[in-house]
Structure formats: structure tokens, C-alpha cells
N, C-alpha and C positions, 0 to 999 in steps of 0.2 A: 936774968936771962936777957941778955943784948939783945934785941929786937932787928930783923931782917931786912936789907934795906933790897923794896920793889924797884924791879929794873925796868927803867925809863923806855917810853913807847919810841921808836926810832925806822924811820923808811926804811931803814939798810936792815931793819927784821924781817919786812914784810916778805914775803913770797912773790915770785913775779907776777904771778898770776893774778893778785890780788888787787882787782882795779874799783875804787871808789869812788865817790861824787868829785873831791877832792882832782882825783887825779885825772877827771873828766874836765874840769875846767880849768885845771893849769893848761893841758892840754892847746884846749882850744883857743888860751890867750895867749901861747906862746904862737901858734899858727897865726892867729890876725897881725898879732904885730910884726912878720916875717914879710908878711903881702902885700905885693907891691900897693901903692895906690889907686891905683886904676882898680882893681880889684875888689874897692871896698864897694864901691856901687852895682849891684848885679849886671850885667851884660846881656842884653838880646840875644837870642843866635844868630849866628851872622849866616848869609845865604852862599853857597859853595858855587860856581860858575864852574860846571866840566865839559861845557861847551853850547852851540847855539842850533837848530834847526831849522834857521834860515841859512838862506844866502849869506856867509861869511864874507866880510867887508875887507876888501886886502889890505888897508889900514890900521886893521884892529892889531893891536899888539896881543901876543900869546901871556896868558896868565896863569898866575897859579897860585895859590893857597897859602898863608903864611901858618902852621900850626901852634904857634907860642903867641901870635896876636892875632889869629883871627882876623887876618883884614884880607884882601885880595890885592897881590903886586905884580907886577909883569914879572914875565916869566925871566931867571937871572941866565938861561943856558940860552935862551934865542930860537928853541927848536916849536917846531908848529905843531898847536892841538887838534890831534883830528877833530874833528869837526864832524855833525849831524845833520841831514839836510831832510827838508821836511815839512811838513805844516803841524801845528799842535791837534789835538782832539780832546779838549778837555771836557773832561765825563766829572759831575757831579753828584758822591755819592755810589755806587757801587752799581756796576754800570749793565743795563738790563737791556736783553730784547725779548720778541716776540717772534718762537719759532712757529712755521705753519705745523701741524699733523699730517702727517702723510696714514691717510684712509686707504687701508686696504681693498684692490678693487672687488669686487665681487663677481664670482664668476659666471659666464654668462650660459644661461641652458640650451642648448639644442633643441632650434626647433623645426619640431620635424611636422608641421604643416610645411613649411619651404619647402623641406624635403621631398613630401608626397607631390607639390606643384612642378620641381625638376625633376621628375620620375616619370611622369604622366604628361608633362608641357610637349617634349620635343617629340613625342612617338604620336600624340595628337595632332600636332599642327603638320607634322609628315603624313601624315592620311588624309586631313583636310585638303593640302595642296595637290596631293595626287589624283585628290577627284574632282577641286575644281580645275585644276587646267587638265584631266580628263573631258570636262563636259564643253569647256570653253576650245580646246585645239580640236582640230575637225581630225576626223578620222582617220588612221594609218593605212585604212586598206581601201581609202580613197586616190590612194598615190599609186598602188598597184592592179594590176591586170592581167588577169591570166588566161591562155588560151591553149585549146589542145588540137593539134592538126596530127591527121593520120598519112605516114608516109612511104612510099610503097618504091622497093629498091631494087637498082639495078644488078640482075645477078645473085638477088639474097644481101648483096656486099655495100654497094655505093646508093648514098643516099642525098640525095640533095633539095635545098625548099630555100626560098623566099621570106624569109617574113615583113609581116606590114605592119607597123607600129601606127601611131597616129599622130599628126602634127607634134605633140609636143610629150611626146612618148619615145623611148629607146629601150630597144630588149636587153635586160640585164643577164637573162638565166637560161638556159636549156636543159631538159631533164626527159632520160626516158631509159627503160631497162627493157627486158628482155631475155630468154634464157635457150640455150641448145646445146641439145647433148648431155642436157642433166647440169648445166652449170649455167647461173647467172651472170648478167652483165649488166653493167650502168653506163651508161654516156650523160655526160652532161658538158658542160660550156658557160664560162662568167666571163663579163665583158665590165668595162668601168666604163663610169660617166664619161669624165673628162678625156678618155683618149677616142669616145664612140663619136660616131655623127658623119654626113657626107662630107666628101672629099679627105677622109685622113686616110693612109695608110697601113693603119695597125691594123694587126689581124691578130685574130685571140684563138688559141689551140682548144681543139675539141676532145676530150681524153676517155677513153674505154677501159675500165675498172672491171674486177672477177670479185665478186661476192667470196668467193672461193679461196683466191688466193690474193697475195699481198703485191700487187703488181697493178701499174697506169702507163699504157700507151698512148698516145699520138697517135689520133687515125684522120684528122682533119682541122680545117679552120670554119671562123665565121669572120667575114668582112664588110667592116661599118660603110665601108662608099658604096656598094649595093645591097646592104642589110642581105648577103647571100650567106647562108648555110650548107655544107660539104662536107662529108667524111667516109670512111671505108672502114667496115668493121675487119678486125682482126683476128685469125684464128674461130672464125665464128661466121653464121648467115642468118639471116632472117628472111621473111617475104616484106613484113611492113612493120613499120611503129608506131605505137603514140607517143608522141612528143609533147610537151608539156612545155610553154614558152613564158615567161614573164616579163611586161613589161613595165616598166615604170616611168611614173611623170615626173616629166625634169624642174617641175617646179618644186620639186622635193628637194633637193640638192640646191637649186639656186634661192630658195629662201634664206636667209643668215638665220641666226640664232634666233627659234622663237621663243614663245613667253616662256613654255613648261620649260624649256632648256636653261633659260637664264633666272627663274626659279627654281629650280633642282639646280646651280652652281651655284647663288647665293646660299643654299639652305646652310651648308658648312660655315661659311664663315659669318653666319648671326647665330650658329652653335657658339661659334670660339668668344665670338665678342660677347654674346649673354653671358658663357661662363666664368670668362677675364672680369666684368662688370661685376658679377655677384660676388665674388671673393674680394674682387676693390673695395665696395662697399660696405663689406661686414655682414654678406647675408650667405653664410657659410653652409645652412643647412639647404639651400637653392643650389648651391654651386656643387655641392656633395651630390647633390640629388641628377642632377643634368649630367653627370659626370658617371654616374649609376646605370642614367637610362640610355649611354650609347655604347657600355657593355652589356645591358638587354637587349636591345637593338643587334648586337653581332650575336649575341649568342640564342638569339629568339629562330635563326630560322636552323640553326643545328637541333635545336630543341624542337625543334618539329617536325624533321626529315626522324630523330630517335623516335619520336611519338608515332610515326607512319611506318617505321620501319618495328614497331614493336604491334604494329597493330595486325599487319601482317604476318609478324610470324607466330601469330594465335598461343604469345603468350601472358 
């Protein structure tokens, strides 16, 4: 029996797939000896220039990259690189800061001591000043004068009088009533300061009023250049009257502004400017408060005309 002769091992058997040590280092010595010489020595990386962030040098010539040697050559088209302008910030290491916390504020409580001292502040010191520049201004019915002369008329009808003030006194008022035939009457007469006094000419109308009806006649004057009073009852008589005359001192009028006057006009405005102030401030539950007590203030004397008017009707 002729013995079978084994078929010889041969690359053109193998499978392509079939890669060995063998075919690993033809491989690689057929790539070394392909490559260039520059190449047998490893190479640094070379550093790429795409531009500068400074002030660009009008000199500088435009470059660019050569990608098969790695080197940097001017640029071969001429055209300009943009360019970066700038200063560097170089951060070494991964670059940290320090933000602040923002603390939530906490809120602030009301407080209502403030509150109860603007509540109780303005309605105090409005009583305080009312009594002392009551004690300190002299008295209101120190300026006034009153006198009653009985006057007795011609015919029941025409009545006429004199009156005498005193150096520094002028009659402001006339007042007197009377009734006939079952129906009342009033007379009276107001004169002003500034037009009264010797030597003017004004003369002030004396007018007769009916309790009755809704009607003022004209029955006379009075005149300041002989302080004379005259008049003629209308539709009516009498025998006599009392007259009721008022005069008053003219230094009541020629005074300017006294003290209580020009504290009772300030008191408003150290209201506005306290209240303005305590909300400036930060002192809210003051300003809430002041602001409280000058609608108790308006509505303290309705609350008390209801109070009087509930007291009366005995309910």
C-alpha cells in the first residue's frame, strides 16, 4: 500500500483571517523600512499657533500649519488671521473660588410697644399744649365787655343811643329782642374792626328779624365817627328795650400771632415730619401707631356726640 504523501504547509492555505506572530513582525518591518528617516527618531509635539492675544504686530507675517511636517510656515494665500486681543489669565490646576452665602434675612416682628407710644403720643401732647398755653395766654373774656343800656322810643318806633366805649375799645355787637302782637323780633348790628373808628365813613346796617318768619329788614344804621346808633322798628312798636352792646379791646386784633396760635399751627406739621421720620427709619410699628391715633382723633368726637345722644334716648 503506497503511502500518502502530506500536503505541504503554504500561506496561500491559510484563511485571511488567520494572523500570527509571524505575520505580526513582517508586518512591522516592512513599515520601518518604508519610513522616512526623520521618522526613526520620535518627535515632540510640535505647538500649533492659531493666533495671539495681544496686540498683533503689523509685521508679523500670517501662518499656518504644515500637517505632513509639523512645522509652522507663513501662510502660502496671504490672507490675515484673525487675531485675539486680550490679556491671558492663567489658572493653575482647576480653577476655584469662594462664593459668599446669601443668608436669608429673617423676618422682623412687630412691635407693638412702638405702636402703643404712637397711639397714645399725639393725643397726649395735644392735651398737654392745650392747657399749657391755656394757663400761660391770658384770658378771652379779658378782650370783651359787655354792657346793657335800657332804651326808651320815640312813638314805640324810633330808637336812638350813643354808645361809649373806652379808649381802646370799639363796639363790635348789638343785640336785643322783643315781641308784639304775639310775634318776636330781633335786632341786632356787627361792625368790623378795620372799617370802625373816628373819622370814617362807613356805616353798618341794623337789621330786624321775626323769630316767626323767615325774613331781615333794614330799619337803621350805626356810625363809627360818632359811635351813634339809630333805627326804626318795622311793622311792630315797643315802649323800650334792652340793648345788650359788646365791646371789645382792640389789642385783641392788633396782637399778631400769639404763642397758642403758633403752637396749634406747628402741631400738624411735627405730626407729618414724626410720621415721615419713623417709617424712614425702620420704626414701623411707631408710624402705624401715629397714623391710627389721628383717625381716633376724628372719630373720638362722633363717638361721643353717639354716646350722648344714646344716653338720652334711655336706651
Amino acid at each position: 500500500m503506497a503511502e500518502e504523501e502530506t500536503p505541504s504547509s503554504s500561506n496561500d492555505d491559510k484563511p485571511f483571517f488567520a494572523i500570527d506572530a509571524e505575520d505580526v513582525a513582517e508586518a512591522a518591518a516592512a513599515a520601518t523600512s518604508a519610513a522616512p528617516s526623520s521618522a526613526a527618531t520620535p518627535q515632540p509635539p510640535q505647538s500649533i499657533v492659531l493666533g495671539t492675544l495681544s496686540k498683533p504686530n503689523s509685521t508679523a507675517e500670517s501662518t499656518f500649519v504644515s500637517g505632513s511636517e509639523g512645522e509652522v510656515k507663513a501662510n502660502p494665500l496671504g490672507a490675515a488671521t484673525p487675531q485675539l486681543t486680550g490679556d491671558i489669565n492663567a489658572m493653575t490646576g482647576q480653577g476655584m473660588f469662594a462664593a459668599p452665602m446669601l443668608v436669608p434675612e429673617a423676618k422682623k416682628k412687630f412691635r407693638w410697644g412702638q405702636f402703643f407710644i404712637g397711639l397714645v403720643a399725639p393725643p397726649l401732647i395735644l392735651f398737654v399744649v392745650s392747657v399749657g398755653t391755656g394757663v400761660l395766654e391770658p384770658e378771652y373774656d379779658d378782650f370783651w365787655r359787655y354792657e346793657t343800656v335800657e332804651l326808651s322810643g320815640q312813638d314805640g318806633t324810633v330808637f336812638e343811643h350813643q354808645v361809649a366805649p373806652a379808649s381802646d375799645e370799639f363796639m363790635q355787637h348789638i343785640f336785643t329782642e322783643f315781641g308784639d302782637q304775639g310775634n318776636n323780633y330781633i335786632i341786632q348790628c356787627d361792625t368790623d374792626y378795620y372799617a370802625n373808628g373816628a373819622g370814617t365813613n362807613e356805616e353798618f346796617p341794623v337789621f330786624q328779624s321775626s323769630q316767626e318768619g323767615n325774613y331781615a329788614a333794614e330799619i337803621g344804621s350805626f356810625f363809627p365817627s360818632n359811635q351813634t346808633l339809630w333805627f326804626s322798628l318795622w311793622n311792630a312798636s315797643t315802649d323800650s328795650l334792652l340793648v345788650e352792646i359788646e365791646y371789645v379791646n382792640e389789642e385783641y386784633y392788633e396782637d399778631d400771632m400769639g404763642f397758642s396760635d403758633g403752637v396749634f399751627c406747628l402741631l400738624p406739621l411735627a405730626f407729618i415730619a414724626g410720621t415721615v421720620a419713623a417709617f424712614v427709619r425702620g420704626n414701623r410699628g411707631l408710624g402705624f401707631g401715629m397714623l391710627t391715633s389721628l383717625g381716633l382723633m376724628v372719630l373720638i368726637p362722633f363717638l361721643f356726640l353717639f354716646f350722648i345722644l344714646l344716653a338720652f334716648s334711655g336706651m
